[in-house]
KEMISE-613968 format. One record per residue: x, y, z of N, C-alpha, C in turn; residue in one letter. Coordinates in pm, whole numbers, padded with zeros to 5 digits, always signed. Layout:
<tornus>
XYZXYZXYZA
...
</tornus>
This chain:
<tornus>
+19347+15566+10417+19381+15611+10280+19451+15500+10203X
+19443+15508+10069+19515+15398+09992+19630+15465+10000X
+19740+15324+09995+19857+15334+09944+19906+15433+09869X
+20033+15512+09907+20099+15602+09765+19995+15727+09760X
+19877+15744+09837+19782+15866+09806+19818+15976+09896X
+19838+16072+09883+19889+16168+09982+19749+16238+10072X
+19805+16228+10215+19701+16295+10327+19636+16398+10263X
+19707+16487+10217+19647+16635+10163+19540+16640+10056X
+19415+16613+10065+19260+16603+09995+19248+16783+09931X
+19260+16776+09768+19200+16913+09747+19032+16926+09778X
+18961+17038+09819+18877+17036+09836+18781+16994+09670X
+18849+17051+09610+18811+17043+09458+18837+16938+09375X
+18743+16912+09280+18767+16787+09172+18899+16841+09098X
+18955+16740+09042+19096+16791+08946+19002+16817+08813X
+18895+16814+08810+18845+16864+08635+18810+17046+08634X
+18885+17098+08616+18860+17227+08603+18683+17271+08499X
+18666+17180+08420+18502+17212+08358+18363+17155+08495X
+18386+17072+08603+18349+17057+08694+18297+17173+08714X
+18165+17196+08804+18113+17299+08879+18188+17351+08996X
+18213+17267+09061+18282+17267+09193+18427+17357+09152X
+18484+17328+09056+18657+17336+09019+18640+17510+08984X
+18512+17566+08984+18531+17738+08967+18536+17776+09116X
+18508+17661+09203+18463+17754+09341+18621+17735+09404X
+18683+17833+09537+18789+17878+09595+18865+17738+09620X
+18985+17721+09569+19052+17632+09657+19117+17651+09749X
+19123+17529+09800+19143+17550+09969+19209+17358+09998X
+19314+17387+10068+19381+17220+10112+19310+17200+10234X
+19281+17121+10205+19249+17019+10342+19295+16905+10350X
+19326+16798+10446+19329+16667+10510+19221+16584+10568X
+19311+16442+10602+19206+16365+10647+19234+16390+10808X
+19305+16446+10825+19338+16431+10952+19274+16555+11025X
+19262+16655+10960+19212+16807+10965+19076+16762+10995X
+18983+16670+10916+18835+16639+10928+18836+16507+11097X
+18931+16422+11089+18937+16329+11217+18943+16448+11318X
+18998+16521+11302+19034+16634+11452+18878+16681+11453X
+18886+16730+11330+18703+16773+11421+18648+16695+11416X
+18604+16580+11389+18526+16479+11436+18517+16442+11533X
+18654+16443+11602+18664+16398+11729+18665+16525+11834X
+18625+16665+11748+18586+16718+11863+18404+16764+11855X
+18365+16724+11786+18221+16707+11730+18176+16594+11827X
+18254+16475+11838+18204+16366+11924+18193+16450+12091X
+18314+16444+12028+18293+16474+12230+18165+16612+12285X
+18173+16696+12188+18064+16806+12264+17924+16716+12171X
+17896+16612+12133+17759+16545+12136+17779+16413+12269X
+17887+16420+12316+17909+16327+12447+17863+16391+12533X
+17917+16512+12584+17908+16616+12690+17770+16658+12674X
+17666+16642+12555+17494+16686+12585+17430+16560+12610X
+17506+16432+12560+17436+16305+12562+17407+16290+12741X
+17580+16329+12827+17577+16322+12948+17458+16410+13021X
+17468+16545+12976+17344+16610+13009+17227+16569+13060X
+17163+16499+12942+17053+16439+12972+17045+16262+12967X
+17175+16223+13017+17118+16114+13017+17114+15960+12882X
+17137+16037+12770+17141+15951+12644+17244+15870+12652X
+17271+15756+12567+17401+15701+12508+17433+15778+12410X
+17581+15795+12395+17614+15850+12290+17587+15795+12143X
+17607+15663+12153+17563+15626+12018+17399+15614+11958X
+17317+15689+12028+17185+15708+12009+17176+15815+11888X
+17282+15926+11852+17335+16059+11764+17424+15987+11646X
+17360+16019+11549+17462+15951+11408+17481+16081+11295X
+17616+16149+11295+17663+16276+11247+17650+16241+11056X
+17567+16322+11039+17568+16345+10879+17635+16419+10808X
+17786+16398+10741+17821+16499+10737+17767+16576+10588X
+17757+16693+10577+17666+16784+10480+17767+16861+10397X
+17744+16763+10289+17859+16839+10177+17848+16898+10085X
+17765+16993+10072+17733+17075+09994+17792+17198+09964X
+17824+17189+09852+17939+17279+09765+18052+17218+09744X
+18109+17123+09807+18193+17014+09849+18219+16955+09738X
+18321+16972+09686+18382+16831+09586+18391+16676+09586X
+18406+16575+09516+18381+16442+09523+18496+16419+09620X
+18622+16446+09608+18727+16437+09681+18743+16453+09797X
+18642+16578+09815+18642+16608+10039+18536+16468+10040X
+18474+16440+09973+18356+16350+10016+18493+16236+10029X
+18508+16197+09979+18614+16069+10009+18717+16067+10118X
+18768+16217+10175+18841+16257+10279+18777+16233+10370X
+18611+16268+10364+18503+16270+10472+18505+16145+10501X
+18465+16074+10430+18435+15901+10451+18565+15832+10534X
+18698+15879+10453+18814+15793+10518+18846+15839+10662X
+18793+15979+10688+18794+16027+10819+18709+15960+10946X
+18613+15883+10882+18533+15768+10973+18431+15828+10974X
+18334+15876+10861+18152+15913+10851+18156+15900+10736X
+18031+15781+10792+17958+15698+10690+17814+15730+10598X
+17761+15886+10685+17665+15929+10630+17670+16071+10560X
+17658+16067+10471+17691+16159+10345+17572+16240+10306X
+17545+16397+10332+17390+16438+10336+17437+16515+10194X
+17334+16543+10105+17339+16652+10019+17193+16737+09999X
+17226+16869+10013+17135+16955+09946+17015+16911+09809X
+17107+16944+09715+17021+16952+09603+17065+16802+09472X
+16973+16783+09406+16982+16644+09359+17082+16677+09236X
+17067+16777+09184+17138+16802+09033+17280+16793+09066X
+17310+16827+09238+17453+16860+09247+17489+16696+09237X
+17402+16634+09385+17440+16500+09385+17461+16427+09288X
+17394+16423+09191+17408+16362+09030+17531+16358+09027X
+17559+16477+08973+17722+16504+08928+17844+16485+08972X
+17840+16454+09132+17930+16416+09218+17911+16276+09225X
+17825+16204+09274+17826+16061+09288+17901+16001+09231X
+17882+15980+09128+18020+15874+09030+18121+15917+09076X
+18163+15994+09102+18339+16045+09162+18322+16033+09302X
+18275+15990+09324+18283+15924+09497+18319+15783+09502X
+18465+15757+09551+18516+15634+09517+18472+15534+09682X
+18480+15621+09784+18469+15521+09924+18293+15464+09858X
+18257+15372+09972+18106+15366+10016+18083+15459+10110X
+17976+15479+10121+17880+15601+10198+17708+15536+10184X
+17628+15611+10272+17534+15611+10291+17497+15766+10253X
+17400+15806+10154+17374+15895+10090+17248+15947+10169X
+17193+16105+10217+17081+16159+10256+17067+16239+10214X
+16929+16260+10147+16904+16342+10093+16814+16468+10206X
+16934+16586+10234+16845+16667+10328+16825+16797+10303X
+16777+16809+10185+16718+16931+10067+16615+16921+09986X
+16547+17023+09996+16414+17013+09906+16428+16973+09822X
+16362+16879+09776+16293+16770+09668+16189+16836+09587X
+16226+16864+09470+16100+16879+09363+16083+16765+09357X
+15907+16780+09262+15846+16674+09247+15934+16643+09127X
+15954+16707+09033+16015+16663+08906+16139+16584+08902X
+16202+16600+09009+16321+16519+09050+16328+16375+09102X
+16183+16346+09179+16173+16258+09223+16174+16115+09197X
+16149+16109+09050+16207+15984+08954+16394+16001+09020X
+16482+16093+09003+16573+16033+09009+16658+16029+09151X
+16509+16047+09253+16549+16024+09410+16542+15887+09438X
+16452+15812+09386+16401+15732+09427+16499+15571+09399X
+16571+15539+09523+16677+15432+09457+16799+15510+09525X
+16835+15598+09530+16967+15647+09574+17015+15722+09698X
+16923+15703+09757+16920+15767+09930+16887+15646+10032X
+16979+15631+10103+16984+15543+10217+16820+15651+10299X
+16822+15759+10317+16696+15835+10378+16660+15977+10272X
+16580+16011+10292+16518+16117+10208+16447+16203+10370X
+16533+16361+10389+16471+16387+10553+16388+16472+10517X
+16340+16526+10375+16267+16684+10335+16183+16636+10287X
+16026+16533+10268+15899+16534+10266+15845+16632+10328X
+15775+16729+10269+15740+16813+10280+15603+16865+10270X
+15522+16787+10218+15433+16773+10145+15372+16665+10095X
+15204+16633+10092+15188+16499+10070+15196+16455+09955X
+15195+16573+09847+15156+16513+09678+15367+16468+09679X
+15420+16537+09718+15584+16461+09722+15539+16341+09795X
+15529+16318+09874+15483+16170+09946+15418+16101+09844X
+15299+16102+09785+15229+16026+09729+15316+16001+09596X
+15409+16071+09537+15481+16055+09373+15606+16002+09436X
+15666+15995+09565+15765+15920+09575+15666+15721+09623X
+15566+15698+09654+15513+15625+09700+15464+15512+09520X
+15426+15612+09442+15412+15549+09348+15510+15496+09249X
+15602+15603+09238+15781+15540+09196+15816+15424+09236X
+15793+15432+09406+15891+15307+09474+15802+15204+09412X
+15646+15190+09416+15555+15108+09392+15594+15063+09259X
+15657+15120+09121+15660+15081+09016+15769+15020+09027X
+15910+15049+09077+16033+14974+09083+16016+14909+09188X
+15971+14885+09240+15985+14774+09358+16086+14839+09438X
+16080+14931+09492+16159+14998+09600+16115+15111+09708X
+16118+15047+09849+16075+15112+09947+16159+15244+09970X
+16086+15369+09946+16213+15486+09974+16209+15533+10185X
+16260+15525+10211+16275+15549+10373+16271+15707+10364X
+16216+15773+10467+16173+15847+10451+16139+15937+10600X
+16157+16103+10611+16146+16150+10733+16052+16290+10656X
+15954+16317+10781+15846+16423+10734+15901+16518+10808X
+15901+16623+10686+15989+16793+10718+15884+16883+10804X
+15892+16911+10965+15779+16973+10989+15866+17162+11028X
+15754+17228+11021+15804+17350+11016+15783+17437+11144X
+15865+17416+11275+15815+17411+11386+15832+17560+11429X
+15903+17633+11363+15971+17767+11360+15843+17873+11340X
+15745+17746+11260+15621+17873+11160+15706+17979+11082X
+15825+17992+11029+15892+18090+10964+15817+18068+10831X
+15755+18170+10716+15737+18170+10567+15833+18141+10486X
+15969+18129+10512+16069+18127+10436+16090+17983+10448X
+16064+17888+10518+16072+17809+10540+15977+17659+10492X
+16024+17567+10434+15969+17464+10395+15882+17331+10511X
+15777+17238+10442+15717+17145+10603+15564+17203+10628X
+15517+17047+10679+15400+17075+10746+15396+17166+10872X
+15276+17181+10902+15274+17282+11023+15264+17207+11079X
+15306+17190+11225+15275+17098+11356+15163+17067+11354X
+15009+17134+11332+14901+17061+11346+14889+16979+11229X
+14899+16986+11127+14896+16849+11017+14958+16731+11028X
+15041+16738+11101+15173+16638+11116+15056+16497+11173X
+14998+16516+11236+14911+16367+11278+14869+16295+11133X
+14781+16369+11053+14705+16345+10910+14816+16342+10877X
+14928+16398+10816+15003+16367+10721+15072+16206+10778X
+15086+16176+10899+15157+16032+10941+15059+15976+10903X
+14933+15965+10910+14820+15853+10913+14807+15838+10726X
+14802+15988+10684+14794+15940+10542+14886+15871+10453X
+15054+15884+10476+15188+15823+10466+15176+15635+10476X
+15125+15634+10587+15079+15504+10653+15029+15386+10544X
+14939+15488+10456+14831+15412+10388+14905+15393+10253X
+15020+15473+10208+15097+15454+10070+15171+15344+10068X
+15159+15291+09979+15302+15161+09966+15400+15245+09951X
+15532+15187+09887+15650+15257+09844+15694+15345+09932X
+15686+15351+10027+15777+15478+10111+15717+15432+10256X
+15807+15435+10327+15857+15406+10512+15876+15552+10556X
+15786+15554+10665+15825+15673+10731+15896+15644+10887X
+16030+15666+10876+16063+15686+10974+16076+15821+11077X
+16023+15864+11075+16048+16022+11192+15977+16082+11151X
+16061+16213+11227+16030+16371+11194+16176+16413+11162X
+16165+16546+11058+16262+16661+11077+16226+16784+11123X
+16341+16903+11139+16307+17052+11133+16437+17144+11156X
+16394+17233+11096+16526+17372+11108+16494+17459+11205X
+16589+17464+11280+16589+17505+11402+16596+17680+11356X
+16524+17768+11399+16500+17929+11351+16650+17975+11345X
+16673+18052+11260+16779+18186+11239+16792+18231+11315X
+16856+18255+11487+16841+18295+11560+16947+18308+11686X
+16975+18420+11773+17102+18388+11823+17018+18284+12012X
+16879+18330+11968+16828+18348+12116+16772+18146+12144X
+16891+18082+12257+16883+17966+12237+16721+17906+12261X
+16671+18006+12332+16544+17957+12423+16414+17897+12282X
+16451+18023+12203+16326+17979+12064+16437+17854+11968X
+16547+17855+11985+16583+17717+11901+16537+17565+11979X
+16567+17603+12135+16535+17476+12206+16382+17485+12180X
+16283+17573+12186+16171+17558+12180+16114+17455+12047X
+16193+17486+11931+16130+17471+11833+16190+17321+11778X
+16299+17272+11838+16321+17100+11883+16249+17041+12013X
+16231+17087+12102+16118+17059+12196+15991+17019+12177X
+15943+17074+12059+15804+17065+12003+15813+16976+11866X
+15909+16933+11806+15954+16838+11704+15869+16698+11827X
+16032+16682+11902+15988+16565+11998+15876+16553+12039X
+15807+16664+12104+15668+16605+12192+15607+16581+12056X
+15637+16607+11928+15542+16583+11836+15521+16398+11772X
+15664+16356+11783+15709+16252+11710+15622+16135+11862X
+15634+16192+11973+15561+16110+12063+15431+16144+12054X
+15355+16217+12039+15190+16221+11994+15189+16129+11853X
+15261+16116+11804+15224+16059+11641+15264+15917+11640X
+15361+15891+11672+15460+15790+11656+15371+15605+11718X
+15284+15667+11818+15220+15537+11820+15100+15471+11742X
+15060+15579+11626+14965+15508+11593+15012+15524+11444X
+15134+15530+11432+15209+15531+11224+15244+15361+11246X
+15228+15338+11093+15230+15234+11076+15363+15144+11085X
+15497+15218+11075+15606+15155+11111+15723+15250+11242X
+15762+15179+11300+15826+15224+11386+15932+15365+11352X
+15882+15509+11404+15969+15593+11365+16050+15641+11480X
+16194+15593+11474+16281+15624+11537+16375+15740+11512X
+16371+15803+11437+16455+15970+11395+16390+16059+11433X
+16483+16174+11460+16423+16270+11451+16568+16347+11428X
+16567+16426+11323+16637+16473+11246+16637+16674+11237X
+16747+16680+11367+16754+16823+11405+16851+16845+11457X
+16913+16983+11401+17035+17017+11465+17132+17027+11372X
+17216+17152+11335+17370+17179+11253+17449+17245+11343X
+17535+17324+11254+17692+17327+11310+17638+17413+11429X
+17526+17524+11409+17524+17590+11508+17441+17568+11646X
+17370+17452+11617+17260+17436+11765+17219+17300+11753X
+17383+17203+11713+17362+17036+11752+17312+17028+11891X
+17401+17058+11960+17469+17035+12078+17253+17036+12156X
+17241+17183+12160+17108+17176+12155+16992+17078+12148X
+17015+17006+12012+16930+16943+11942+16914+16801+11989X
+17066+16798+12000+17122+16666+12094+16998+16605+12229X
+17036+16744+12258+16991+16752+12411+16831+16738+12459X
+16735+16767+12293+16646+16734+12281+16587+16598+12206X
+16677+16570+12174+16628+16393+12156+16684+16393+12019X
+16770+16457+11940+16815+16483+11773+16870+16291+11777X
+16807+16263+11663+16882+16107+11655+16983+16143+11512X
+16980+16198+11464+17093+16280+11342+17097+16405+11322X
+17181+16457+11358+17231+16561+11312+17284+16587+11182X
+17261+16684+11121+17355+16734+10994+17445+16863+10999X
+17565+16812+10985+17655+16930+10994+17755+16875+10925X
+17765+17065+10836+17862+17095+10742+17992+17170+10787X
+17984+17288+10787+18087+17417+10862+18194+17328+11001X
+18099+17286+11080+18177+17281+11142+18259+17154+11147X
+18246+17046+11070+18358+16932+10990+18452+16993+10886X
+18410+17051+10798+18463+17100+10685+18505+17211+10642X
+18473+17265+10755+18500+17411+10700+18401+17541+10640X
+18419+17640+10584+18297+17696+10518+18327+17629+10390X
+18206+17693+10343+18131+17629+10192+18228+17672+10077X
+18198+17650+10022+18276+17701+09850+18185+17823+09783X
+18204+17897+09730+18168+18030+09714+18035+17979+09573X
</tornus>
């Protein structure tokens, strides 16, 4: 923390016309977010041991959505460097009031209409979802001269409520990705089902992985992510090969109303 700044981070911006500044306040610290971090590390240590991984193979995103610019800066000084957000309109509005550096992810559905102002401001983009989003982020990057990095949202759950290719497209959609300029595909993602029953969450990261290994040798750049797992079934996700996790709740607390 800087000098003269006090430990105690409001969750909320001090601008009461802010979006964020109607939702519940609530004090938090930096030290409140280091404690769970460091107990977040250790139960992604204790699955890494499980099976075998290094721990530093897992890189924690923390997911700040609803979150004020201020926890984001608590977040960062707490030692995480990767900063996920939901939706782009929010990110807009928060960014400039984010004083640390961060690495920004975008891990929320992407309209197409938005995608002019994705393109440039995400260290990764994990919700491709779709190829005509692929192909309008491919032509953006192509006009600015900027490669957007990039992870394909697959929908392994088969839930309707749910966004992503179906597991059988996922080959065609890598091979067609391949062929776009402007956008790098690194991985896969997926949301692990609504569910208390662990056997269909492990199932449905189980089948992410065997997927990213059927695909992964014949895409045109090396995809090393695979992007699965929150507050409630990291540990899980871990255990199935998750190279990032995103989790909110259980760093931060619950959400803002």
């Amino acid at each position: 923390m800087e000098s003269g700044v006090s430990p105690t981070i409001e969750i909320l911006n001090a601008d009461p016309d802010a979006w964020w500044g109607r939702l519940e306040r609530r004090p938090v610290s930096v030290a409140d977010i280091k404690q769970n971090l460091e107990r977040v590390r250790e139960r992604i240590a204790r699955s890494c041991d499980r099976v075998g991984r290094p721990v530093d193979s897992v890189t924690v995103v923390a997911v700040t959505k609803t979150h004020g610019p201020a926890m984001i800066d608590a977040v960062i000084d707490a030692g995480i460097s990767d900063i996920g957000e939901n939706r782009m309109q929010e990110f807009l509005k928060k960014k400039p009031e984010v004083k640390r550096p961060c690495r920004w992810h975008l891990v929320g559905t992407l309209q197409r209409n938005k995608a002019g102002k994705a393109v440039g401001e995400f260290s990764l983009i994990h919700s491709v979802d779709r190829m005509k989003l692929a192909e309008t982020l491919s032509r953006l990057g192509e006009e600015r001269a900027i490669t957007t990095r990039v992870l394909l949202e697959v929908n392994t759950s088969r839930e309707i409520t749910k966004h992503g290719f179906e597991p059988e497209e996922v080959r065609a959609a890598v091979d067609a990705i391949g062929s776009l300029p402007g956008i790098k595909l690194e991985g896969l993602m997926t949301i692990g089902p609504l569910t208390d029953d662990e056997t269909a969450v492990r199932r449905a990261f189980q089948s992410l992985f065997r997927l990213k290994r059927k695909v992964e040798g014949s895409a045109k750049d090396p995809m090393p992510h695979l992007s699965m797992g929150m507050t409630d079934d990291f540990e899980t996700a871990v255990e199935e090969g998750a190279t990032l996790v995103r989790l909110g709740r259980v760093l931060l607390g619950p959400r803002g109303r």
